[in-house]
N, C-alpha and C positions, 0 to 999 in steps of 0.2 A: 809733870816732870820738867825740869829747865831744861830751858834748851840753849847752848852754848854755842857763839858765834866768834871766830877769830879774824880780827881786821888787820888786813895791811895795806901797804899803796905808797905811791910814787917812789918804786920800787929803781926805775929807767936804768936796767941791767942790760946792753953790759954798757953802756954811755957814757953814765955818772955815779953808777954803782958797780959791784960784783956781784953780790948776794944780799940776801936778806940779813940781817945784822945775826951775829951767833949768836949773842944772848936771845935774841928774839927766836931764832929757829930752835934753843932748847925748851922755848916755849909753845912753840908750834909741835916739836914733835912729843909734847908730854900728856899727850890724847888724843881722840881721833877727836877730829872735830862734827857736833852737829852740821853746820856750816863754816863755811870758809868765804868771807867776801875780799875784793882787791880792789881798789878806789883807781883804776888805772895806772897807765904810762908804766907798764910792766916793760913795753917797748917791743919784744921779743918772744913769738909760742914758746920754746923751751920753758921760760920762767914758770909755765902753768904748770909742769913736769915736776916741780918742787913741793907743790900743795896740795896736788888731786890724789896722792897718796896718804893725804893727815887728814882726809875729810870720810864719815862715814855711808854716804852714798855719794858717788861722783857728780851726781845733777846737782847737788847742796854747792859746788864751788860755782860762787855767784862771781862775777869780772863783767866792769863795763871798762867802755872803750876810753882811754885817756887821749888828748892830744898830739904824744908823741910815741904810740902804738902804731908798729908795722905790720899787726895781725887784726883780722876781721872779730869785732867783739861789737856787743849790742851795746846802744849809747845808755837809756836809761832802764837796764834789766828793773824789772818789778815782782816781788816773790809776798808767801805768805804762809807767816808762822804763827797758829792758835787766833786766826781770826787780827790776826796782828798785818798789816801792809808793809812791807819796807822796799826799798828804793834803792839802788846804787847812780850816782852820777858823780862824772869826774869833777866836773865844776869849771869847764872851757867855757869863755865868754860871761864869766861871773868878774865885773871887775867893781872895787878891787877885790884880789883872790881873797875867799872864804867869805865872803862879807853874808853873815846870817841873814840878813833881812832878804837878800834874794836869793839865796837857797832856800827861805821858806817859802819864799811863790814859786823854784820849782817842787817844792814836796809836796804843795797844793798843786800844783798842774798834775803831777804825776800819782796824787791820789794818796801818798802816804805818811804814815804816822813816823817810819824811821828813816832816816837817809844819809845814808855812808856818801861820804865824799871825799877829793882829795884837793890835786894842784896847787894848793897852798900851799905845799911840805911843811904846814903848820897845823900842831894838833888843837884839836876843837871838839871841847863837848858843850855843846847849848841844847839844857832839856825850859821847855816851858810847855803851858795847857796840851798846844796842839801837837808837839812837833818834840821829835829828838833827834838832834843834828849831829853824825860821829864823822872826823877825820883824826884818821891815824899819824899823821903828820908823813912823813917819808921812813919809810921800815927800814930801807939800806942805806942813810943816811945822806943819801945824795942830794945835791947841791937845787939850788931852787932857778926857776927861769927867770925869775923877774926878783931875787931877792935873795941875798948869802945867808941868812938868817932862817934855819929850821929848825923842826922838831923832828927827831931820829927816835919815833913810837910804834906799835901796836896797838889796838885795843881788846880786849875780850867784853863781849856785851854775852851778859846773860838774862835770858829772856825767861821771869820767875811764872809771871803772869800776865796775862792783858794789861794790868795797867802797874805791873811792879819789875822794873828792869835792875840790876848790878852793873855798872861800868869798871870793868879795871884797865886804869890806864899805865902801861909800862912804858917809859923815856930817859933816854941818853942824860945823863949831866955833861956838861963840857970835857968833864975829865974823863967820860964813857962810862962811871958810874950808874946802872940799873937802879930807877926811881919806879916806886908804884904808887896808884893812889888806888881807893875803893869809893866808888859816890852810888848810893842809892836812890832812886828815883821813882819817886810815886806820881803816875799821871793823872 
């Protein structure tokens, strides 16, 4: 049976955001989710109050600690789905921000095949042999630390089989326009 993942992150409510984007939250709330991950800098506990209601067991909402997080959160939480590893890391001290080649030495350090990440508020799917790299870009569209230029995304990662994932990726157009794409990924 799939098992369905909803990613969001660099959320930084209430700082640089309010909420999660609506389009995005009629997406969140259109299933319970298998799991729930958040790439950090949610900034605020309340914000987990928004998701731990759309996830079908509460231990399934996976959150590592962002940068600009004023709540105690694990840095690189580690989980496993069908014999599958995945990974959450914010991506603090990755410079420059998102740069794949060193989020794949930590996805090797950290032992895993999948690894959400954020801080970039730029979205990024890099699948190759080893490794599948997902950032959600910034879910509430907020402004980036080192950079005006984001992506305002989620992702849904569906996990078919050991080595057969679905990524859909939903993002803002300029105009606020809802873009989707669908990539299939055989490892």
């Amino acid at each position: 049976m799939p098992v369905r993942i909803f990613v969001a992150g660099d959320l930084h409510i209430p700082s640089r955001g309010t909420m999660l984007h609506p389009k995005f939250q009629a997406i969140l709330k259109s299933e319970k989710w298998d799991y729930i991950v958040l790439t950090g800098d949610l900034t605020i506990p309340k914000v987990l109050d928004c998701y731990i209601q759309h996830v079908k067991d509460p231990k399934n909402l996976v959150v590592c600690r962002g940068n600009m997080d004023q709540i105690y959160l694990p840095e690189k939480p580690v989980f496993e789905i069908n014999k599958i590893r995945l990974g959450v890391f914010h991506g603090t001290g990755i410079y420059p921000r998102g740069d794949v080649v060193q989020l794949k030495q930590v996805a090797e350090e950290m032992n895993v095949n999948i690894l959400f990440t954020g801080h970039s508020h730029l979205m990024t799917i890099h699948s190759d042999k080893e490794h599948l790299i997902l950032n959600p870009g910034t879910s509430s569209g907020a402004s980036g630390g080192s950079s005006w230029t984001v992506d305002t995304g989620i992702i849904i990662l569906t996990i078919i089989s050991k080595d057969e994932y679905e990524v859909d990726s939903y993002y803002l157009s300029s105009k606020g326009k809802l873009n989707h794409k669908k990539s299939k990924i055989k490892s």
